[in-house]
PyMOL CGO cylinders between C-alpha atoms (Angstrom):
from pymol import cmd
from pymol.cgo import CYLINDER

trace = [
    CYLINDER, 102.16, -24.21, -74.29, 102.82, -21.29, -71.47, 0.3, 1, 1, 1, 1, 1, 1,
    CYLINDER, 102.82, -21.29, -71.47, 102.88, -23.84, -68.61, 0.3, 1, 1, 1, 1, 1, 1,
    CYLINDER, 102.88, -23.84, -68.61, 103.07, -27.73, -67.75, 0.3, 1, 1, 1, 1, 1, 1,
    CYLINDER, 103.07, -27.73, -67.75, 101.08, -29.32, -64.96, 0.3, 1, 1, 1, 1, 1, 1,
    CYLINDER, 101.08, -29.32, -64.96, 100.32, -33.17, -63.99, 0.3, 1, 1, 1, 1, 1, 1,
    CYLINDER, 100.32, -33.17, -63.99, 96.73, -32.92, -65.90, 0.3, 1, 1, 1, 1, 1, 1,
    CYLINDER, 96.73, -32.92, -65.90, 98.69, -31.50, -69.66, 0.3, 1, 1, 1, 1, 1, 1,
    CYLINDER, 98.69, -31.50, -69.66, 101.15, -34.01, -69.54, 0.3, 1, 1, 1, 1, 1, 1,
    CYLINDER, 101.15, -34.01, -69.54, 98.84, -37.13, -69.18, 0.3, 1, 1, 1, 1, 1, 1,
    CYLINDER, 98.84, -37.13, -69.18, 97.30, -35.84, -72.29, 0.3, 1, 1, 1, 1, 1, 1,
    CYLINDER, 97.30, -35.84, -72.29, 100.61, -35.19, -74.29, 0.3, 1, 1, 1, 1, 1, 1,
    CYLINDER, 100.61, -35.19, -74.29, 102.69, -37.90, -75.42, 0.3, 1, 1, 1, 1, 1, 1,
    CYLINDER, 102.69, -37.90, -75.42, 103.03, -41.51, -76.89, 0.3, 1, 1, 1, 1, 1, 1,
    CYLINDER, 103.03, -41.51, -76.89, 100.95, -43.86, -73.58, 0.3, 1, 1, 1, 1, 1, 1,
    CYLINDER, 100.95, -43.86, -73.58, 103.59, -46.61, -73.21, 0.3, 1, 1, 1, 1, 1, 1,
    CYLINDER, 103.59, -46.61, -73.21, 102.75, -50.09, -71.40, 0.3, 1, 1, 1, 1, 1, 1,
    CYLINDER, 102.75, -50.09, -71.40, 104.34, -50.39, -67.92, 0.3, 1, 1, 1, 1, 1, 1,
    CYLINDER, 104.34, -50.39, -67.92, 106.34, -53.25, -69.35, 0.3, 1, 1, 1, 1, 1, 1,
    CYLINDER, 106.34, -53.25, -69.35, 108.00, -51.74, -71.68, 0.3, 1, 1, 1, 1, 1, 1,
    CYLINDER, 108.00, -51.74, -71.68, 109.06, -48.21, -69.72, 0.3, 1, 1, 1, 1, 1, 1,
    CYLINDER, 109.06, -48.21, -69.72, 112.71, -46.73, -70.74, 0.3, 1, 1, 1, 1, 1, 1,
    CYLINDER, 112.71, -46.73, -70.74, 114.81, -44.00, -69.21, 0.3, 1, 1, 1, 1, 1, 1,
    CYLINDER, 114.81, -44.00, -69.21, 113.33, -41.15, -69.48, 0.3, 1, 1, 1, 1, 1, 1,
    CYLINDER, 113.33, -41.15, -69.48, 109.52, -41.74, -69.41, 0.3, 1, 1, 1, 1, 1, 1,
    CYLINDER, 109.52, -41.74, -69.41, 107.39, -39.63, -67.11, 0.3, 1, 1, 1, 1, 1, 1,
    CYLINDER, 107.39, -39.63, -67.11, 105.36, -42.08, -64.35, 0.3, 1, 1, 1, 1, 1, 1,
    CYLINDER, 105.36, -42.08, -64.35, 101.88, -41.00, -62.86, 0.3, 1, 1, 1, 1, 1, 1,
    CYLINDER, 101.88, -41.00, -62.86, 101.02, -41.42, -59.14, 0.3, 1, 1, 1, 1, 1, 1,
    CYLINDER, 101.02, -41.42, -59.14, 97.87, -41.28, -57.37, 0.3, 1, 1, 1, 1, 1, 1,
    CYLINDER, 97.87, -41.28, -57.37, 98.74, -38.96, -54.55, 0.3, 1, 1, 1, 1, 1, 1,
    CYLINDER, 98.74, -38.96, -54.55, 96.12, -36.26, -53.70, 0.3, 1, 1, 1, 1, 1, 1,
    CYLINDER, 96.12, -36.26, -53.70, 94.62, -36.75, -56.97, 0.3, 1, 1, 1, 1, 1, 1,
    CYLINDER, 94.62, -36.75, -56.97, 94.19, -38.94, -59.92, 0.3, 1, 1, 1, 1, 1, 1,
    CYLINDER, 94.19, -38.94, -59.92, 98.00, -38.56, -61.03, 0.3, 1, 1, 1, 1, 1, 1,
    CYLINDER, 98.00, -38.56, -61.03, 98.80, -35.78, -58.50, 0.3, 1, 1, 1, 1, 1, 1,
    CYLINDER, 98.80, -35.78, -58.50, 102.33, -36.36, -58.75, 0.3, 1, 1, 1, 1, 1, 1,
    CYLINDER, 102.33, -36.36, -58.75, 104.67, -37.14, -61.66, 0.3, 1, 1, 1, 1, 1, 1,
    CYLINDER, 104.67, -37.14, -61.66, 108.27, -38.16, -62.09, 0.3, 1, 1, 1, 1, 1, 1,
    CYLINDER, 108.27, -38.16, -62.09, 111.14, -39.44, -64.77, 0.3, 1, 1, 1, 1, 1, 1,
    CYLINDER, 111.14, -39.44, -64.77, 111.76, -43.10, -64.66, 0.3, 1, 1, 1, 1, 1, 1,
    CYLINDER, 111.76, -43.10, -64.66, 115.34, -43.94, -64.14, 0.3, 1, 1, 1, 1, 1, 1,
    CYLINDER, 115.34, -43.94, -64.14, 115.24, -47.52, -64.43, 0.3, 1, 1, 1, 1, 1, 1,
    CYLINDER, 115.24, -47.52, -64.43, 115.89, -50.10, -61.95, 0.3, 1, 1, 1, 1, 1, 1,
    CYLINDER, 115.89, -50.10, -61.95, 112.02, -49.61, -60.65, 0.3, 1, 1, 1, 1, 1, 1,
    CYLINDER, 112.02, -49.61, -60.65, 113.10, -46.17, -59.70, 0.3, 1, 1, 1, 1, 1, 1,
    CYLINDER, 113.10, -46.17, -59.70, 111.84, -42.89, -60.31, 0.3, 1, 1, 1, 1, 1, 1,
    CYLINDER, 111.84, -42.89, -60.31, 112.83, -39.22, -59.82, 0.3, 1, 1, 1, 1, 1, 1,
    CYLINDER, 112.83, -39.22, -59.82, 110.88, -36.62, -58.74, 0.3, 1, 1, 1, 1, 1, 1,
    CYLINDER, 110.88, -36.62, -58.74, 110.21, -33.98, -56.41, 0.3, 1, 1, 1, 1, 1, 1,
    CYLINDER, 110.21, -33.98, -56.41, 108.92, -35.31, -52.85, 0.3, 1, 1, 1, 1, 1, 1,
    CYLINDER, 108.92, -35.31, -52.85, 107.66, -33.67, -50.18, 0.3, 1, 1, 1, 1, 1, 1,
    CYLINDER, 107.66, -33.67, -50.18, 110.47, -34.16, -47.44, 0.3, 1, 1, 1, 1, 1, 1,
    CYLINDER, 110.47, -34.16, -47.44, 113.29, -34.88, -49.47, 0.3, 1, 1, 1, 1, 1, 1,
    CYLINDER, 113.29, -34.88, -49.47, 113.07, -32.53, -52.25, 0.3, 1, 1, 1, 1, 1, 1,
    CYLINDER, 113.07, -32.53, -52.25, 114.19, -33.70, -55.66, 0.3, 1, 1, 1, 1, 1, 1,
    CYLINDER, 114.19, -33.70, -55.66, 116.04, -37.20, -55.27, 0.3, 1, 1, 1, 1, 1, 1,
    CYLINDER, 116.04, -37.20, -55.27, 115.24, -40.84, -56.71, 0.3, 1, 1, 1, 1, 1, 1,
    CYLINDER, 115.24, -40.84, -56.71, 112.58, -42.45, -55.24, 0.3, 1, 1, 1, 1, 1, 1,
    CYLINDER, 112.58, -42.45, -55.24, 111.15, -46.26, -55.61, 0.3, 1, 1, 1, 1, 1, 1,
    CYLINDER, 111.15, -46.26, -55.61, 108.47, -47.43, -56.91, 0.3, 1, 1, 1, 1, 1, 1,
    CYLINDER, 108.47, -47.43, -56.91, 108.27, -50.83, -56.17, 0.3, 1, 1, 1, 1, 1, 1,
    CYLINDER, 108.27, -50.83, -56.17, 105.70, -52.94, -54.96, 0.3, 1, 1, 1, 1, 1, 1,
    CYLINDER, 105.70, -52.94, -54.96, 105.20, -52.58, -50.81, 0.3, 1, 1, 1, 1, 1, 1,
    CYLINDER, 105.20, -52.58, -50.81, 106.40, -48.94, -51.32, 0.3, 1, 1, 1, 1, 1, 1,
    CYLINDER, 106.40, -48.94, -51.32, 104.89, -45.12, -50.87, 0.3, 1, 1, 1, 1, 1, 1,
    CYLINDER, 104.89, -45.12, -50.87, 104.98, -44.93, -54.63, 0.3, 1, 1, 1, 1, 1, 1,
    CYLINDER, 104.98, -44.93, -54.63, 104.62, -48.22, -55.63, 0.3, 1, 1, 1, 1, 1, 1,
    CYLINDER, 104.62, -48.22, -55.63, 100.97, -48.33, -54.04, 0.3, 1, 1, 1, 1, 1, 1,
    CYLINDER, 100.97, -48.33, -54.04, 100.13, -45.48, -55.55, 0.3, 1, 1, 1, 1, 1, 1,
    CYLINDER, 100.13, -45.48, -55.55, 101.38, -45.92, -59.74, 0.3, 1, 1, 1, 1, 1, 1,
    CYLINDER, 101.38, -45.92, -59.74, 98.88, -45.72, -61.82, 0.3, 1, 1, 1, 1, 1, 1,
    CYLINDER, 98.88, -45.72, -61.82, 100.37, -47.66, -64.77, 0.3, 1, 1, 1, 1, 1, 1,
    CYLINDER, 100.37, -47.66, -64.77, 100.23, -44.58, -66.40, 0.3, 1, 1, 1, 1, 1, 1,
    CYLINDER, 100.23, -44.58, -66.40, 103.62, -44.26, -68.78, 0.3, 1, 1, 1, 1, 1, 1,
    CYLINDER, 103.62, -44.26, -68.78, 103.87, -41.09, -71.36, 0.3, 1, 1, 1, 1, 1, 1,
    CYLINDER, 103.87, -41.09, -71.36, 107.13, -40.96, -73.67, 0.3, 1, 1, 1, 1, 1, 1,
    CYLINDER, 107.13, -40.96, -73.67, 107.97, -37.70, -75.17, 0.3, 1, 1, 1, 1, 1, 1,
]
cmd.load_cgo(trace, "trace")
């Protein structure tokens, strides 16, 4: 693979139930797109990624939050 994007890494991997993420699973968002954005769970319903303002840092993705509206349930484990 010469180069990884949001829409080749929803197709890679083992799909994991939201229930049962671990460190270390990639989450999907629904930002500008059908899983626009992507990040690595860290546990604790927290994820990092790269955000806008902010720039890489841990971000939340609980219920009532930016992110937390916007997961897709989407869970890949590689």
């Amino acid at each position: 693979m010469s180069g990884v994007t949001t829409d080749t890494l929803k197709t890679q991997g083992q799909a994991i139930n939201p229930k049962d993420m671990k460190l270390g699973d990639v989450v999907f968002f629904d930002t500008y797109k059908i899983d626009g954005h992507v990040g690595i769970y860290v546990g604790n319903n927290q994820f990092l990624g790269c955000q806008g303002k902010t720039g890489v840092a841990i971000a939340s993705m609980a219920k009532g939050t930016y992110f937390g509206e916007r997961f897709t349930g989407r869970v890949k484990r590689f």
